[in-house]
Structure formats: C-alpha cells, structure tokens
Biopython code that builds the backbone (N, CA, C, O; Angstrom):
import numpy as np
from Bio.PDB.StructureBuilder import StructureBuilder

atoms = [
    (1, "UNK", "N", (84.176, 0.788, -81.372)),
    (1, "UNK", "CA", (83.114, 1.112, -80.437)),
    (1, "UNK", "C", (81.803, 0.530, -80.967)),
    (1, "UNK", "O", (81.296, 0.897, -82.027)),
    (2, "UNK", "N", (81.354, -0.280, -80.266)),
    (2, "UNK", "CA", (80.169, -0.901, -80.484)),
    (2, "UNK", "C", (78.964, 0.149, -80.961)),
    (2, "UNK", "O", (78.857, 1.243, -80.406)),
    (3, "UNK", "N", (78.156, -0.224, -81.927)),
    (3, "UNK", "CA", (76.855, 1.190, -82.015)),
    (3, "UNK", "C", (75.761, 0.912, -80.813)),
    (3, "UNK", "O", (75.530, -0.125, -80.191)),
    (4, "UNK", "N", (75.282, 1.982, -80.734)),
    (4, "UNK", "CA", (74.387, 2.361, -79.763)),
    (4, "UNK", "C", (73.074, 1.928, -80.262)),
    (4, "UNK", "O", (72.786, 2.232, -81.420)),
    (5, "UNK", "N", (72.215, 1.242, -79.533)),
    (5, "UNK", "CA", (70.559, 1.021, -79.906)),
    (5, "UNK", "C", (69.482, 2.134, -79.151)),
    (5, "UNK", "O", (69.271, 1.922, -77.957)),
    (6, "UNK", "N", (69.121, 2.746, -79.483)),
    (6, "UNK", "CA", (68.294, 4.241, -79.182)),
    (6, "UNK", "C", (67.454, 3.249, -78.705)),
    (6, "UNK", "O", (67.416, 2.081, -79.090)),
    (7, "UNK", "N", (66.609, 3.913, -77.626)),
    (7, "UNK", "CA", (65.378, 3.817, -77.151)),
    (7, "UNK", "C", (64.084, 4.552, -78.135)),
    (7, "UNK", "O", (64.207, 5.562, -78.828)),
    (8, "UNK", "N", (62.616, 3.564, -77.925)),
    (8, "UNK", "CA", (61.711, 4.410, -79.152)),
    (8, "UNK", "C", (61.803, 5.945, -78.487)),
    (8, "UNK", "O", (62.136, 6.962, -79.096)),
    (9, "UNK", "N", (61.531, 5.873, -77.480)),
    (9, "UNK", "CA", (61.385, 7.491, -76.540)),
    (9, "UNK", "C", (62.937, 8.159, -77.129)),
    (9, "UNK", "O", (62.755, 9.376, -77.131)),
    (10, "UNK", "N", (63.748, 7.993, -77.410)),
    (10, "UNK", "CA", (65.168, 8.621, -78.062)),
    (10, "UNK", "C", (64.782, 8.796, -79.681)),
    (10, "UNK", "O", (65.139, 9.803, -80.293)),
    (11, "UNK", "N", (64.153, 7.910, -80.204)),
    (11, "UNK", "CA", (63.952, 7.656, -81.541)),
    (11, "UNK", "C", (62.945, 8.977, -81.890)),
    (11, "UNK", "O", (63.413, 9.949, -82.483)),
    (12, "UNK", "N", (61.874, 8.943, -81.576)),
    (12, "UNK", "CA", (61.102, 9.571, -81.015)),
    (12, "UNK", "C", (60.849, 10.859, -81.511)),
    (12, "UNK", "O", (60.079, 11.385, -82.315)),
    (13, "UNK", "N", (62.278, 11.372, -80.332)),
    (13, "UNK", "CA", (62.251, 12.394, -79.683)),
    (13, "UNK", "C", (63.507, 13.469, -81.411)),
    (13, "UNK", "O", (63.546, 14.465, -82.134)),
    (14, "UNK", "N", (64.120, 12.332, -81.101)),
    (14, "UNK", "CA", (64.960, 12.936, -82.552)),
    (14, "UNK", "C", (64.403, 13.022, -83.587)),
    (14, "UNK", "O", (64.926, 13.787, -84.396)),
    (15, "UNK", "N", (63.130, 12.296, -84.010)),
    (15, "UNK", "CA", (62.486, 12.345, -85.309)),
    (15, "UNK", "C", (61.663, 13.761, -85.345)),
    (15, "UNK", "O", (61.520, 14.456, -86.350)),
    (16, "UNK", "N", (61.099, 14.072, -83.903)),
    (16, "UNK", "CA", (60.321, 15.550, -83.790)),
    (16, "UNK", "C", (61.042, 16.718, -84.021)),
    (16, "UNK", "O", (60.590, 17.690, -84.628)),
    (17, "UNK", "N", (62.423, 16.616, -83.433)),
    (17, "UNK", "CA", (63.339, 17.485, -83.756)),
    (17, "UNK", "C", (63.637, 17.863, -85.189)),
    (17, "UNK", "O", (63.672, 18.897, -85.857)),
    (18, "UNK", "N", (63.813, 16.729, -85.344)),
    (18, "UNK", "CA", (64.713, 16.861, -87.009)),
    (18, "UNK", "C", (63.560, 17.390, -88.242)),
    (18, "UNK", "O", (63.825, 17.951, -89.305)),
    (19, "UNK", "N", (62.175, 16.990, -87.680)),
    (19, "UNK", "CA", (60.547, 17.535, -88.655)),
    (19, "UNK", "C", (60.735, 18.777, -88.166)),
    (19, "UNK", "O", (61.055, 19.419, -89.166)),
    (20, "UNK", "N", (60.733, 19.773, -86.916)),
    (20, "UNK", "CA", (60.945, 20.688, -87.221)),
    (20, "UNK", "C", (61.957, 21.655, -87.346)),
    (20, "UNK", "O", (61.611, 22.813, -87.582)),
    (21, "UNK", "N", (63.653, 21.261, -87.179)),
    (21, "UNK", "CA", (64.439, 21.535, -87.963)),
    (21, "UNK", "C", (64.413, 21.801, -89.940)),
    (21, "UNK", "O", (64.431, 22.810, -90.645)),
    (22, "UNK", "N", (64.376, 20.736, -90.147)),
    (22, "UNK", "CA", (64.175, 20.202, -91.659)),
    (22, "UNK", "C", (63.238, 20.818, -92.001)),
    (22, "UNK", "O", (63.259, 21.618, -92.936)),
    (23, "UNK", "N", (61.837, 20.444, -91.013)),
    (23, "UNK", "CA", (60.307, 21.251, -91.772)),
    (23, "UNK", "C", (60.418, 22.594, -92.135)),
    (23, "UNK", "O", (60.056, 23.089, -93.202)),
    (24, "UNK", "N", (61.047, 23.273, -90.985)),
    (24, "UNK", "CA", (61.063, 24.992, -91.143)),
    (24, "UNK", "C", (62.067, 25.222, -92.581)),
    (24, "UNK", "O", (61.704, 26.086, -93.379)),
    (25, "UNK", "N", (62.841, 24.728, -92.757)),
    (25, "UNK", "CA", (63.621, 25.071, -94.065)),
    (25, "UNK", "C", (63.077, 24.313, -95.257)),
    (25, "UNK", "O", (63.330, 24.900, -96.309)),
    (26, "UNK", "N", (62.403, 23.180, -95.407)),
    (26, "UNK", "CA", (62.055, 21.814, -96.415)),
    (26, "UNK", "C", (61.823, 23.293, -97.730)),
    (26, "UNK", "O", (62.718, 23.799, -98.406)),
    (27, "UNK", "N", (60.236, 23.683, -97.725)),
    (27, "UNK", "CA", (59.495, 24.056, -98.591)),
    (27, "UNK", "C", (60.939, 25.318, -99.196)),
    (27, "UNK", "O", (60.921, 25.692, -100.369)),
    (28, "UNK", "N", (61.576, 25.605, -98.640)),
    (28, "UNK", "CA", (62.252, 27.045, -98.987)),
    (28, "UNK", "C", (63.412, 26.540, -99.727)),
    (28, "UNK", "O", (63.796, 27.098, -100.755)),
    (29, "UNK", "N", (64.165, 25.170, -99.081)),
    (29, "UNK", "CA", (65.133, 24.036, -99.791)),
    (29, "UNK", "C", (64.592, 23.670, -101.350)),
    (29, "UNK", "O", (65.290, 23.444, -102.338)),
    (30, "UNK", "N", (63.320, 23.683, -101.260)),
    (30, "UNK", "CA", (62.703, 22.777, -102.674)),
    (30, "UNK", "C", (62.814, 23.919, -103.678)),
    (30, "UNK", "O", (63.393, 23.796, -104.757)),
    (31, "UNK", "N", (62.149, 25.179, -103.206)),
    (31, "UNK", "CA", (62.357, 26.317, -104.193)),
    (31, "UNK", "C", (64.049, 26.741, -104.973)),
    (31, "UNK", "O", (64.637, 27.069, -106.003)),
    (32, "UNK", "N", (64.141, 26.494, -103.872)),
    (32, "UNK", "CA", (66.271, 27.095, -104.321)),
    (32, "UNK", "C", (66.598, 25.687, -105.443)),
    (32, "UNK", "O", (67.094, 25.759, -106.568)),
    (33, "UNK", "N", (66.248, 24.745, -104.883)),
    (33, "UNK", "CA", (66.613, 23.729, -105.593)),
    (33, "UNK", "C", (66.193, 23.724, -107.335)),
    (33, "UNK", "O", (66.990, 23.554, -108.257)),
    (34, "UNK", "N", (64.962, 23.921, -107.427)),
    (34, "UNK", "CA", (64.273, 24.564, -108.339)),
    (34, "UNK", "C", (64.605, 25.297, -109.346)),
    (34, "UNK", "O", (64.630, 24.950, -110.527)),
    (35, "UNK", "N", (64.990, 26.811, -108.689)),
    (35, "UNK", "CA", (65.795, 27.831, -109.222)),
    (35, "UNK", "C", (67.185, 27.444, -109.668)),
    (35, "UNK", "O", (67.593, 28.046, -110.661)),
    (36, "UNK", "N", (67.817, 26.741, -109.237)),
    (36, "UNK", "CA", (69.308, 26.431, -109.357)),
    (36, "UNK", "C", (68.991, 25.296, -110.618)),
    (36, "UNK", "O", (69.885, 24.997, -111.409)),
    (37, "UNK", "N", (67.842, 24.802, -110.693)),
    (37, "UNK", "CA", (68.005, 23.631, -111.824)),
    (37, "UNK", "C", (67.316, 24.181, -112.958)),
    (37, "UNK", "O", (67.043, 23.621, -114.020)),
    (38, "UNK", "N", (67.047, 25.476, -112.547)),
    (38, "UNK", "CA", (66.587, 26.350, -114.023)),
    (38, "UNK", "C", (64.989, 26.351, -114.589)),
    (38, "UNK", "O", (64.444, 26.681, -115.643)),
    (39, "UNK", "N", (64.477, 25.705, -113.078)),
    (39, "UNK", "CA", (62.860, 25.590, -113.392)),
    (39, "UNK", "C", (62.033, 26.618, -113.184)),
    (39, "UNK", "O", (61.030, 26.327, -112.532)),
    (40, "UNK", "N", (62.161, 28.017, -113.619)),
    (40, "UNK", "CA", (61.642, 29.103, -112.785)),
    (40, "UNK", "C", (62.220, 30.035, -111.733)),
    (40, "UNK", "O", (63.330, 30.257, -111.248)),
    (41, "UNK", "N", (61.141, 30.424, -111.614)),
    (41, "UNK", "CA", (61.420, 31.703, -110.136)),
    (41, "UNK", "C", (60.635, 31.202, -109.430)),
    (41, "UNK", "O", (59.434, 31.075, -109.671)),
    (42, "UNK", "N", (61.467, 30.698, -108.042)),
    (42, "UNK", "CA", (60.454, 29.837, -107.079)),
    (42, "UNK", "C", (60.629, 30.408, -105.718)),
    (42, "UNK", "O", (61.729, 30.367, -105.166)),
    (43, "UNK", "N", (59.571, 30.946, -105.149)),
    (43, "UNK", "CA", (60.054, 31.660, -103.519)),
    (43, "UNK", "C", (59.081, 31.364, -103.259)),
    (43, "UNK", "O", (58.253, 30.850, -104.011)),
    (44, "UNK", "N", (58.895, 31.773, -101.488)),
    (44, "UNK", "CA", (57.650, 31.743, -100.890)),
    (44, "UNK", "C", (56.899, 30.972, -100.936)),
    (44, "UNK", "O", (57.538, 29.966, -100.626)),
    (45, "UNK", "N", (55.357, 30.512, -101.215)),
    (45, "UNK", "CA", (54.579, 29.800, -101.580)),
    (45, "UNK", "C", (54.811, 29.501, -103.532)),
    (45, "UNK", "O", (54.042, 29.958, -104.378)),
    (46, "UNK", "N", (55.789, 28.824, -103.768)),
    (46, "UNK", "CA", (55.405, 29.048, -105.053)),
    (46, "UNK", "C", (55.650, 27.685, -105.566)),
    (46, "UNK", "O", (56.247, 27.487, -106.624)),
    (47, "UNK", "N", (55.147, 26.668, -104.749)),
    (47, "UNK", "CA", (54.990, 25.641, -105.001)),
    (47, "UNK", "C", (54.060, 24.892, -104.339)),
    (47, "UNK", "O", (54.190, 25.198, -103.154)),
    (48, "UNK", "N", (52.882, 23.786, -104.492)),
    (48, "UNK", "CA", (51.988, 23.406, -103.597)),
    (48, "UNK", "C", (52.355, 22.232, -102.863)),
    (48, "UNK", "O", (53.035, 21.240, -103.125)),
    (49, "UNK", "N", (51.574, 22.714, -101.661)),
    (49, "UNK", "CA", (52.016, 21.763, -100.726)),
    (49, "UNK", "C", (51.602, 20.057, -100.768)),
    (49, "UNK", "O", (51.540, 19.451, -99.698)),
    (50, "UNK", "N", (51.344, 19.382, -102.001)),
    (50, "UNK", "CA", (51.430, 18.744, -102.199)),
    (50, "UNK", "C", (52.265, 17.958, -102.969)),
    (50, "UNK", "O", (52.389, 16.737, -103.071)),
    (51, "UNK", "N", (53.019, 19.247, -103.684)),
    (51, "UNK", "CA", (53.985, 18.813, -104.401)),
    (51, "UNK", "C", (55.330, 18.633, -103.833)),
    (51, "UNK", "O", (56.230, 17.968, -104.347)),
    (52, "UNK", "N", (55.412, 19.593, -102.202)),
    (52, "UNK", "CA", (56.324, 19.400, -101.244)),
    (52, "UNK", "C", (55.950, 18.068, -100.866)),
    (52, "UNK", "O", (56.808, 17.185, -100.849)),
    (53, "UNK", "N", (54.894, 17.860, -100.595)),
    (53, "UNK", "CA", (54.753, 16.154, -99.652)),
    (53, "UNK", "C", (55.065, 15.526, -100.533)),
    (53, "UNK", "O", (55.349, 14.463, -99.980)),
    (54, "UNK", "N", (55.308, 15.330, -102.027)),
    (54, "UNK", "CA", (55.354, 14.531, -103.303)),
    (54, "UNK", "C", (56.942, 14.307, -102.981)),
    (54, "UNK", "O", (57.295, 13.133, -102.867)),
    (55, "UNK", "N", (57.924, 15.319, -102.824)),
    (55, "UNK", "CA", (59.201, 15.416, -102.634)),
    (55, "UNK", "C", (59.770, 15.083, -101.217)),
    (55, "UNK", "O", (60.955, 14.947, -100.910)),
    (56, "UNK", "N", (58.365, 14.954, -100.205)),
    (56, "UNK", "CA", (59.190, 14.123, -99.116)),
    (56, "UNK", "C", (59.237, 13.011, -99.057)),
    (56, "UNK", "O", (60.239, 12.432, -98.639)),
    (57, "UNK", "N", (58.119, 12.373, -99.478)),
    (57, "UNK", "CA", (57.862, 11.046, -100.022)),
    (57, "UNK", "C", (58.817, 10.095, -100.873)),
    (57, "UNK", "O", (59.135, 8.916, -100.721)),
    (58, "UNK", "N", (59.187, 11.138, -101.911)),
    (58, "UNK", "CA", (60.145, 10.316, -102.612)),
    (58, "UNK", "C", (61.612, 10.488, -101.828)),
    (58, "UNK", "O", (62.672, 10.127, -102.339)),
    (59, "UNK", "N", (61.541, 10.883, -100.971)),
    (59, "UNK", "CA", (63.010, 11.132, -100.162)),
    (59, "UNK", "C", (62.792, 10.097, -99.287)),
    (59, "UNK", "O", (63.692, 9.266, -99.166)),
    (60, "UNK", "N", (61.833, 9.983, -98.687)),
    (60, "UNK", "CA", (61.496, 9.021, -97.436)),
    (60, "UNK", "C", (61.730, 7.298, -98.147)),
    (60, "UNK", "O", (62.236, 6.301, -97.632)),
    (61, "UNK", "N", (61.165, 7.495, -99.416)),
    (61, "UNK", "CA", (61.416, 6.293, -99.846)),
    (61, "UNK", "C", (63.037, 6.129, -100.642)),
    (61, "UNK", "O", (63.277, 4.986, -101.032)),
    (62, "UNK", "N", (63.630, 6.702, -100.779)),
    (62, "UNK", "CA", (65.238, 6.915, -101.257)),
    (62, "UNK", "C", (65.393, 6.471, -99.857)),
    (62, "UNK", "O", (65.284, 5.249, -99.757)),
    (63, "UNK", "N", (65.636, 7.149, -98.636)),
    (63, "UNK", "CA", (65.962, 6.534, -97.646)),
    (63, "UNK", "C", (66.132, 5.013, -97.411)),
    (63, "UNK", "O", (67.096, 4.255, -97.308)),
    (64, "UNK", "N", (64.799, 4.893, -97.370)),
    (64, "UNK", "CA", (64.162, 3.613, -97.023)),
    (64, "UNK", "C", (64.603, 2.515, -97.460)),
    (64, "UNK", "O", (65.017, 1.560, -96.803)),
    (65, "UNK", "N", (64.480, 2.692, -99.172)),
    (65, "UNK", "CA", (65.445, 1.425, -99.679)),
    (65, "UNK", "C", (66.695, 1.218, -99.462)),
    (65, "UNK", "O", (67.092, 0.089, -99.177)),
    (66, "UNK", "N", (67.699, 2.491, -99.578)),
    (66, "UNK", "CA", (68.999, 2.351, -99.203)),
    (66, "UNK", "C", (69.407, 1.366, -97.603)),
    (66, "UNK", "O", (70.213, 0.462, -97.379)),
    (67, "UNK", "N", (68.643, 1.918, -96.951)),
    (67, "UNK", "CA", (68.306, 0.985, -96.035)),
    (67, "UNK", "C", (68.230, -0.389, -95.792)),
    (67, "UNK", "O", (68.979, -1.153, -95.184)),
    (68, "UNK", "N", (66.931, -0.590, -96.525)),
    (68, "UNK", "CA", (66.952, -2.266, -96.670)),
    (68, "UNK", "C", (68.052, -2.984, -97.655)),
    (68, "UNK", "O", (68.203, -4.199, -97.526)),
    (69, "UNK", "N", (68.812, -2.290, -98.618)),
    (69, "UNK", "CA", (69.457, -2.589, -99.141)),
    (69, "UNK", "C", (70.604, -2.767, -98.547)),
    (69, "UNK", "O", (71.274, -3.718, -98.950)),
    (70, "UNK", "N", (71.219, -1.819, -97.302)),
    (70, "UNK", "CA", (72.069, -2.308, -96.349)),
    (70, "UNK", "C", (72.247, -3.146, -95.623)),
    (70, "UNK", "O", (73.284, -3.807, -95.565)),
    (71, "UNK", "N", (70.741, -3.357, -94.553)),
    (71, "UNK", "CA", (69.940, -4.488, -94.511)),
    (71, "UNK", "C", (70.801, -5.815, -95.078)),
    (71, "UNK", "O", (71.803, -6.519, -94.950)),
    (72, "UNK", "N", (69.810, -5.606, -95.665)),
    (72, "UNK", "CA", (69.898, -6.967, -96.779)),
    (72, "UNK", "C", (71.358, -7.682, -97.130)),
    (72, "UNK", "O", (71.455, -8.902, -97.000)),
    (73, "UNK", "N", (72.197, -7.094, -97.462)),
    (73, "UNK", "CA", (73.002, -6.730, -97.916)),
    (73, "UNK", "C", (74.074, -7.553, -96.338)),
    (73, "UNK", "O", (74.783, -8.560, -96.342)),
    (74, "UNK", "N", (73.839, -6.859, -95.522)),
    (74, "UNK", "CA", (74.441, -6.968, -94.245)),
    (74, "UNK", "C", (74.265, -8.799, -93.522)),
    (74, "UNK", "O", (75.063, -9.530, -92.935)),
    (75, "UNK", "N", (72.706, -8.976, -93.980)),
    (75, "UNK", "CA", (72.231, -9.943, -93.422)),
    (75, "UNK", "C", (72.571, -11.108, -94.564)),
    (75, "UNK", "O", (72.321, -12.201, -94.055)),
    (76, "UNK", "N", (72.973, -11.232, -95.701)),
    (76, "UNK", "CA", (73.636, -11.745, -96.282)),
    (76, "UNK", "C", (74.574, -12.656, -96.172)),
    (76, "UNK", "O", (74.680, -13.882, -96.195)),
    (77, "UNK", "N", (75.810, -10.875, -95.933)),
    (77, "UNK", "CA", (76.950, -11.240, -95.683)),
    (77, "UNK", "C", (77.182, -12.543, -94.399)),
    (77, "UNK", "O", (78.077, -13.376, -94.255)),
    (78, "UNK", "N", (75.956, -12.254, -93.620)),
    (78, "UNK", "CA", (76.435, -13.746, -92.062)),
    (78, "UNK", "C", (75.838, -14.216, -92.573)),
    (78, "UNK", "O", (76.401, -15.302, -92.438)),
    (79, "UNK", "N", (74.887, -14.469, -93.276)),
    (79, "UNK", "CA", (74.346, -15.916, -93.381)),
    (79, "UNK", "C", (75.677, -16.864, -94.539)),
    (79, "UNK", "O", (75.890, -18.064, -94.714)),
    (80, "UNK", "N", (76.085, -16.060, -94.906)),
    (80, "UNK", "CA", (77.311, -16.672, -95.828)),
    (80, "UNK", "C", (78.449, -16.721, -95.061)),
    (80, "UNK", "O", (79.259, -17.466, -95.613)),
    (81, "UNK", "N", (78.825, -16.317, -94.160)),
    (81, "UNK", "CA", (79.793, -16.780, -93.332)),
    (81, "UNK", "C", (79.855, -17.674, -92.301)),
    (81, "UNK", "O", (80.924, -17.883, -91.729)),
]
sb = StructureBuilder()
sb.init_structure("model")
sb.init_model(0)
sb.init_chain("A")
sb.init_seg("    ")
for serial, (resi, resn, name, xyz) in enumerate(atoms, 1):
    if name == "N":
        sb.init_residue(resn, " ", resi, " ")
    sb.init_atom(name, np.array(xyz, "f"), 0.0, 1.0, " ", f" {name:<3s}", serial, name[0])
structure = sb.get_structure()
C-alpha cells in the first residue's frame, strides 16, 4: 500500500492534538522518569519549566536527525541505483 501524503491542514491538525495529548502528561513523564533513574523525589512542579523545554528540545532534535538520517539514507539508496 502506497503511503499517504497528509495535507499541511492534516499535519496541522495532528501536531495540535498530539501537544496537547503529550503536553498534559510531558512535565509528569519527566518527573517519573527522574525518580525511576534515582535522581530524587520528583512530582508536581518539581522541576522548571525550562528544564522541561530543555528535554523537549533535545527530543525534537533526536527526532529530527533520525529523520534526516532516513532521509538521507533513503535518497542515497536511488541515486545509487
């Protein structure tokens, strides 16, 4: 089955969703994460919200490269064939 190309209005519309899916849990995800790796007692506000944007950032960019690295990677492969 061929993949599907989203419209920006589809693109969009799923990216708003998924910020506040993801958003409502993010800051509460980072704490557990935290706790489980033995850095403290982390609930509630007990981390600043810059240090959450610090951790979306570096996620956004984990993304990102994996990405171009597929990319890349992809666009390669035809130019060699």
């Amino acid at each position: 089955m061929p993949a599907i190309n989203l419209t920006r209005e589809q693109v969009s519309a799923i990216a708003d969703r998924l910020d506040e899916v993801v958003g409502n849990e993010f800051h509460d995800a980072v704490c557990v994460a935290l706790n489980e790796f033995g850095w403290g007692e982390f609930g509630g506000e007990g981390i600043s919200d810059m240090d959450v944007w610090k951790i979306k950032n570096e996620l956004a960019l984990g993304y990102l490269k994996e990405y171009q690295d597929f990319y890349n990677k992809k666009h390669n492969d035809e130019i060699k064939n």
